[in-house]
C-alpha positions, -999 to +999 in steps of 0.1 A: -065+239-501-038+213-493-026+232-467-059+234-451-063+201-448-033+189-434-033+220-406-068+203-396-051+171-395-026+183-372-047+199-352-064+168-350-034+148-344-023+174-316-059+166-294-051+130-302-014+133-282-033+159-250-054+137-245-032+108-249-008+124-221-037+134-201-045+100-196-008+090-190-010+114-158-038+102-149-033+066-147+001+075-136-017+092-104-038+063-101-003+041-100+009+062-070-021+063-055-022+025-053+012+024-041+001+045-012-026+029-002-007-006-007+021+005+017-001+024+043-021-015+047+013-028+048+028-006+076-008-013+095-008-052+088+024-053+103+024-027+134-010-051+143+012-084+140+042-067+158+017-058+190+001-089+186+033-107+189+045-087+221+013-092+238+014-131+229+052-129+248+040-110+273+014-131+285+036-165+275+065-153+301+038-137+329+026-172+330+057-190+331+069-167+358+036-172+375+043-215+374+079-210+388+062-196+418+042-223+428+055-246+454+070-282+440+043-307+432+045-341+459+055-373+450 
């Protein structure tokens, strides 16, 4: 009868540790997930600053170039 009783008991214990390591992978899919996600915004956030930036230069040295064209100012 002993016998019995501890084979449920392991049985038990053995759906304890599945679903244990089912929720390991899980949350461990969640984890790389979130890393994804995280460096995807990343990459975006800084391609968007990059073009920002060149357009910024762009328009700073079109307009400097534009003022070195103009004749001298009088005295």
């Amino acid at each position: 009868m002993r016998a019995i009783a501890q084979g449920g008991r392991s049985g038990q214990i053995e759906l304890l540790v599945n679903y244990t390591a089912g929720d390991g992978f899980l949350f461990r899919q969640r984890a790389l997930a979130a890393i994804r996600r995280d460096l995807q915004l990343n990459v975006a956030g800084l391609t968007v600053a990059l073009l920002l930036s060149g357009l910024f230069s762009w328009m700073l040295a079109r307009g400097s170039s534009a003022q070195s064209q103009l004749p001298p100012k009088r005295q």
